[in-house]
Backbone bond lengths (Angstrom), bond angles and torsions (degrees), N, CA, C in turn:
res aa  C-N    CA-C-N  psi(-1)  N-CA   C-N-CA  omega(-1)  CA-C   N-CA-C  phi
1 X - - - 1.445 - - 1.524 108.74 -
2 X 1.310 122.32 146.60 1.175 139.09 -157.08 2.085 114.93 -117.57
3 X 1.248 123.47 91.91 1.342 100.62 163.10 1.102 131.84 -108.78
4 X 1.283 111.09 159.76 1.253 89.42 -162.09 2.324 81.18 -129.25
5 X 1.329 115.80 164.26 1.661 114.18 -153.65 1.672 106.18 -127.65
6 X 0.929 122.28 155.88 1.882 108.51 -178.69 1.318 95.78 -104.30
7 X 1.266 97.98 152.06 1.218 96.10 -158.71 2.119 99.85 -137.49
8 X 1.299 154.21 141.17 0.933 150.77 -127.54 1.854 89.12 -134.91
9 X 1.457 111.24 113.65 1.804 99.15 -168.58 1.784 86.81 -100.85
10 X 1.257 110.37 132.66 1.021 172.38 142.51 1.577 118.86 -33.88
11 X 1.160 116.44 -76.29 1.610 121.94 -163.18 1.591 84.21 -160.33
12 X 1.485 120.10 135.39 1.339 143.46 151.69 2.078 119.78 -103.08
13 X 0.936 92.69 115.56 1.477 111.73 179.43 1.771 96.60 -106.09
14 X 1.186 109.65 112.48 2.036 108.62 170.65 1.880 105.31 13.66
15 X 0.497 131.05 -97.94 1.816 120.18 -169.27 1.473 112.09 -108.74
16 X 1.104 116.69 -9.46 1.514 110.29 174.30 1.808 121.41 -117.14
17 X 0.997 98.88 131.60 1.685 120.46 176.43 1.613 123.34 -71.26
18 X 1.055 129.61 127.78 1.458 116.78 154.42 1.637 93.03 -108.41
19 X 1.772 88.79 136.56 1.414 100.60 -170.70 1.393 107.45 -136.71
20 X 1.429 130.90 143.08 1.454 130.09 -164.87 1.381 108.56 -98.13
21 X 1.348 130.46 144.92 1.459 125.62 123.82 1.254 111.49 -143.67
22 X 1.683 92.12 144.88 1.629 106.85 -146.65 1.122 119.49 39.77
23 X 1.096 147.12 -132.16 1.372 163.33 -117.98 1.655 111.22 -118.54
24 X 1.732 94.99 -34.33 1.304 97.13 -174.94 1.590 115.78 -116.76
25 X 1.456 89.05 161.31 1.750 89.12 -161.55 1.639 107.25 -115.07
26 X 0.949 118.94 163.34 1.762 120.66 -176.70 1.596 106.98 -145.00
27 X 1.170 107.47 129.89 1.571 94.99 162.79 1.405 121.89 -92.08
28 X 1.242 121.42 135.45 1.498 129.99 -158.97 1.822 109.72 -114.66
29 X 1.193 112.42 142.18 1.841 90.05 171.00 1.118 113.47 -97.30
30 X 1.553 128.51 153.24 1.328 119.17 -175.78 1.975 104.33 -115.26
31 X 1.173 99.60 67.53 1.637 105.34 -176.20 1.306 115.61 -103.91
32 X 1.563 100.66 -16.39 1.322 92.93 -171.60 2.020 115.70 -104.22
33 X 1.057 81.63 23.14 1.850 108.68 -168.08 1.766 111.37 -122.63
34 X 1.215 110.01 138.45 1.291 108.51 161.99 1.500 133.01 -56.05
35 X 1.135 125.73 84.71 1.664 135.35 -142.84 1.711 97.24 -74.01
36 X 1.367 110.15 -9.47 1.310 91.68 173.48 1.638 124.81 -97.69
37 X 1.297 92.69 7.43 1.348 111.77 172.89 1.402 112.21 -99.00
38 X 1.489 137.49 15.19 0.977 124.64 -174.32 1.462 100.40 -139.55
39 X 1.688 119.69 134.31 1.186 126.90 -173.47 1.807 108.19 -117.34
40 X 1.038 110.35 169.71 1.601 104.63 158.29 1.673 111.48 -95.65
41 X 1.995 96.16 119.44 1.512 119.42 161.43 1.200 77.45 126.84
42 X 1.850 160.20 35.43 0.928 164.93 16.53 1.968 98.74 62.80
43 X 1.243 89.84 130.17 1.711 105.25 158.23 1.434 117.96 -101.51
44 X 1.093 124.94 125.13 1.679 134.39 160.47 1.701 109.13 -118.54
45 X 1.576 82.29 148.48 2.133 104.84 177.96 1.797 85.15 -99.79
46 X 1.773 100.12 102.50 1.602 109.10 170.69 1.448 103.57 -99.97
47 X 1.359 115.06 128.00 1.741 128.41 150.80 1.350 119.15 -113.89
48 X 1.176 124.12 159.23 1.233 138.40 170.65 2.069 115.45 23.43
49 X 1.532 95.88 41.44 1.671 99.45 -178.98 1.583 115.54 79.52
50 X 1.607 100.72 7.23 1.946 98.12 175.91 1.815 98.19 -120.39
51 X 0.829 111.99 129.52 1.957 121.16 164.04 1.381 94.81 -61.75
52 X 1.443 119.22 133.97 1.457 117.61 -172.41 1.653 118.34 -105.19
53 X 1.755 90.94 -34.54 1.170 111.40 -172.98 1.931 109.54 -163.92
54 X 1.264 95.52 148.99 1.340 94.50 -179.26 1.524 108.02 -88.80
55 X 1.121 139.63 145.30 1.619 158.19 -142.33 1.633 118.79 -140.17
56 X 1.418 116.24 106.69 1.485 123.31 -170.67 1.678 86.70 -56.78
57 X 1.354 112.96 140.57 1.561 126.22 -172.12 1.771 85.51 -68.33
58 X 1.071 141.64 -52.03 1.538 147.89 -151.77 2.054 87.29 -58.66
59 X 1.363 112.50 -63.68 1.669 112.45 -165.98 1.697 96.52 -79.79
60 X 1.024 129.22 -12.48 1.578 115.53 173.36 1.516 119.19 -71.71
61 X 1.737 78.63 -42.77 1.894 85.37 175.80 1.616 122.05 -63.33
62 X 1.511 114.18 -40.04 1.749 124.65 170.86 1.110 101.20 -69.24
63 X 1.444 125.53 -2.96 1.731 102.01 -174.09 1.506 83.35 -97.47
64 X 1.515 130.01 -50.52 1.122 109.40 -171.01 1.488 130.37 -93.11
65 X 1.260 111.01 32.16 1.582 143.88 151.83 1.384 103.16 -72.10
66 X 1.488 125.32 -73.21 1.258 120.06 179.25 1.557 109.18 -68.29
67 X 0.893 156.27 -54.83 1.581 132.76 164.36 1.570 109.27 -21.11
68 X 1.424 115.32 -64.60 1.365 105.80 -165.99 1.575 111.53 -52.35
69 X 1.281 111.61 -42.47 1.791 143.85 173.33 2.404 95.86 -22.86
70 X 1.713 69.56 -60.64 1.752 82.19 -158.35 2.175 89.89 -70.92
71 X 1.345 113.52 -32.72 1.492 99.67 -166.26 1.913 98.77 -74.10
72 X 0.775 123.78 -19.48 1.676 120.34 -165.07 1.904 96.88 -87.09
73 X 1.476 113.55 -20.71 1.121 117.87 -163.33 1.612 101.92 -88.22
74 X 1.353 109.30 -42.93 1.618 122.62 168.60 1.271 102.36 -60.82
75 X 1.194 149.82 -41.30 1.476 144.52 -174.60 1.582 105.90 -70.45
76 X 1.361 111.17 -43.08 1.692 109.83 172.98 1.360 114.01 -47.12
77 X 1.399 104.03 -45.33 1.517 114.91 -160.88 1.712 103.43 -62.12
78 X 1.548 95.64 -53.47 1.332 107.17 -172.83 1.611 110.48 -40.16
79 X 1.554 100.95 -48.71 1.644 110.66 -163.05 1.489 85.88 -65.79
80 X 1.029 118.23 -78.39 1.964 124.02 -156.48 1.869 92.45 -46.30
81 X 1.152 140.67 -54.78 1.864 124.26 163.69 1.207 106.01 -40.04
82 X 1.089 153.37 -60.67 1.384 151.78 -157.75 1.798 97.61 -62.47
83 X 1.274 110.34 -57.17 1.321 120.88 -158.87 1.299 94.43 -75.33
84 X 1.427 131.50 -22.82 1.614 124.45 176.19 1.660 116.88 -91.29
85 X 1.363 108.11 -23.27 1.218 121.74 155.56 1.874 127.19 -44.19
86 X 1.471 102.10 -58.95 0.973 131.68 174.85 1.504 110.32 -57.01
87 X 1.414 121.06 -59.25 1.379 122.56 170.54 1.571 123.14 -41.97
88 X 1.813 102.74 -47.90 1.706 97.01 176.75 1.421 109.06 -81.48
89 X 1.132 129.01 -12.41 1.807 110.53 -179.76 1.710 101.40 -83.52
């Protein structure tokens, strides 16, 4: 399975992007996109170092609402295993 993350571009250099999410940044190429359609503060769907698609800022942001959604939910889990772990030893 394949994801691919939105990503917020940042700084444009001729075909390639540095583009944020959260904290961390990636540089992406933007070759496979109409480059004149793409500005910095712009949303892109980045995979594997290519901008895939450009992204209405409104569904980039809920997409990465629900990512955060699913990462805070994996950390619960983690804690409540630990704490059930802990109980049988």
């Amino acid at each position: 399975m394949c994801l691919s993350i939105p990503a917020r571009v940042d700084r444009i250099d001729g075909h390639m992007a540095v583009c944020t999410v959260g904290e961390s940044s990636y540089e992406a190429s933007l070759e496979m996109l109409d480059m004149s359609e793409i500005q910095v503060g712009d949303y892109v769907l980045i995979h594997t170092g290519f901008a895939l698609q450009k992204l209405d800022e409104e569904e980039a942001l809920e997409t990465l609402k629900t990512f955060e959604e699913f990462r805070n939910l994996n950390k619960d889990l983690d804690i409540e295993e630990q704490q059930h772990n802990t109980r049988i030893t």
